[in-house]
TIZA-689947 format. One line per field, with one value per residue (C-alpha): residue number from 1; residue in three letters; y, x, z. Coordinates in Angstrom, 2 decimals. Example, Ala and Ser with C-alpha at 12.3 -4.5 7.8 and 13.67 -1.06 7.14 Angstrom:
% TIZA-689947
n: 1; 2
res: ala; ser
y: -4.50; -1.06
x: 12.30; 13.67
z: 7.80; 7.14
This chain:
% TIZA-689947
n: 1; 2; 3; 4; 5; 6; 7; 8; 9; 10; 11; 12; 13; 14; 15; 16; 17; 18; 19; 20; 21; 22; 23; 24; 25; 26; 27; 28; 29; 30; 31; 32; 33; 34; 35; 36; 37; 38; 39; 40; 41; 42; 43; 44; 45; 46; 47; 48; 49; 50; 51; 52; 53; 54; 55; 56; 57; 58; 59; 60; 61; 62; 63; 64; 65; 66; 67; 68; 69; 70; 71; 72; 73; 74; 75; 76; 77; 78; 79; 80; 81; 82; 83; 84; 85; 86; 87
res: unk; unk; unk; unk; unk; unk; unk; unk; unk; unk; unk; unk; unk; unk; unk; unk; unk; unk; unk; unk; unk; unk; unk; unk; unk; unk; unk; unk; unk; unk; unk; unk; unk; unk; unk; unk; unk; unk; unk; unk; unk; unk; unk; unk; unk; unk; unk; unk; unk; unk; unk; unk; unk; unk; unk; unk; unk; unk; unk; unk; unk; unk; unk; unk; unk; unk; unk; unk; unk; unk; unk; unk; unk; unk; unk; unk; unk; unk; unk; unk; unk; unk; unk; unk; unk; unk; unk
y: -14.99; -17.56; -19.59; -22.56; -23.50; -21.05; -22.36; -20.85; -17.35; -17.59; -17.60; -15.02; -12.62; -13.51; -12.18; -9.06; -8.41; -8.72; -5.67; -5.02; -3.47; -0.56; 1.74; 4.47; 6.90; 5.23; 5.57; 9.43; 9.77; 8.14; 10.07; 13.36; 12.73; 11.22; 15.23; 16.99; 15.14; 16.42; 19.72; 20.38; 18.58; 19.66; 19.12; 15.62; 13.08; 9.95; 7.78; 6.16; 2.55; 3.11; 4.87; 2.49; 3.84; 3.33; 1.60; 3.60; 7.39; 7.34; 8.66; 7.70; 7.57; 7.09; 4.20; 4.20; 0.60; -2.58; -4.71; -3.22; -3.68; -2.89; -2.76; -4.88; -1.71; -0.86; -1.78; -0.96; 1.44; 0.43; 3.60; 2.43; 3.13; 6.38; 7.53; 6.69; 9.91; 11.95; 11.26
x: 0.13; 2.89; 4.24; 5.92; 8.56; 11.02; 8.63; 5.41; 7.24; 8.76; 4.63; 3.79; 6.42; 5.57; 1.91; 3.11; 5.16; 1.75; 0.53; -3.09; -5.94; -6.62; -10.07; -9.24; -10.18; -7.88; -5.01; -6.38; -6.03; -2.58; -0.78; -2.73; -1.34; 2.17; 2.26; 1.67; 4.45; 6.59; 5.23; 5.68; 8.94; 10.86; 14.32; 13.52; 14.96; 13.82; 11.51; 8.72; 8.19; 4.13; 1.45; -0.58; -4.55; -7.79; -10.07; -13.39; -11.87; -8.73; -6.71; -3.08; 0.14; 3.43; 5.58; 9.30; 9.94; 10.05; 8.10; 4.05; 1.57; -1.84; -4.86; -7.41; -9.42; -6.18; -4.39; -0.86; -0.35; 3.25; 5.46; 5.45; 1.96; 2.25; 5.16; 3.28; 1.45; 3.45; 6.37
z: 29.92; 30.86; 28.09; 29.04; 25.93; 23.97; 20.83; 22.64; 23.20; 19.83; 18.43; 20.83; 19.70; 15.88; 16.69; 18.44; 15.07; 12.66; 11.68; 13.55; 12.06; 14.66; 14.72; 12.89; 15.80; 17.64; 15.34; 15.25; 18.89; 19.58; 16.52; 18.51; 21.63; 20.07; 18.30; 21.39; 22.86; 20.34; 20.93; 24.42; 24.09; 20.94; 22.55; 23.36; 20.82; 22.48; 20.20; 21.91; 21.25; 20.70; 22.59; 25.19; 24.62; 26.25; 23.68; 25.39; 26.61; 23.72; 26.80; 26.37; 27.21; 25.23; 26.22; 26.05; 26.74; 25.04; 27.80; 27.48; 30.30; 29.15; 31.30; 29.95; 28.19; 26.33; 23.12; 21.88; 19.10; 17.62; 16.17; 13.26; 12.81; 14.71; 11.94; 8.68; 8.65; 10.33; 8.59
C-alpha cells in the first residue's frame, strides 16, 4: 500500500499497533518455532520483532526487523504476543 499524506501513515501505523485476534493454532505454532529458536541458539540475545507465519502450512520464520513483508498467505505474529506465555 502507498499512502499519500503523513495523516494516512499516521492511521496505518495506529492499526499495526492494535492488538489482533490471531487463531489460536497460529499463536501455537509461532511461540513453537519462536522456542526452538531459542533452543538451537541459546547464546543468541537478539529479540526478534515477531514471527512472519503461513496462515495454511504454520511454517515460519522469525523476523528481526522493523519493516515486515508478508506474502499474501501470511500474517505477523508481534513479540509481544510470542512473550506472554513464555514469559
Amino acid at each position: 500500500m502507498v499512502y499519500t499524506s503523513r495523516q494516512r501513515q499516521d492511521q496505518y501505523q495506529e492499526r499495526i499497533d492494535l492488538p489482533m485476534l490471531l487463531d489460536p493454532s497460529l499463536l501455537r505454532a509461532a511461540r513453537q518455532i519462536y522456542r526452538t529458536y531459542c533452543e538451537v541458539h541459546p547464546n543468541l540475545v537478539q529479540r526478534p520483532y515477531g514471527v512472519a507465519i503461513d496462515r495454511y502450512t504454520h511454517r515460519g520464520k522469525l523476523i528481526f526487523r522493523s519493516k515486515v513483508v508478508l506474502l499474501p498467505q501470511e500474517c505477523f505474529v508481534p513479540f509481544s504476543q510470542l512473550e506472554a506465555e513464555i514469559y
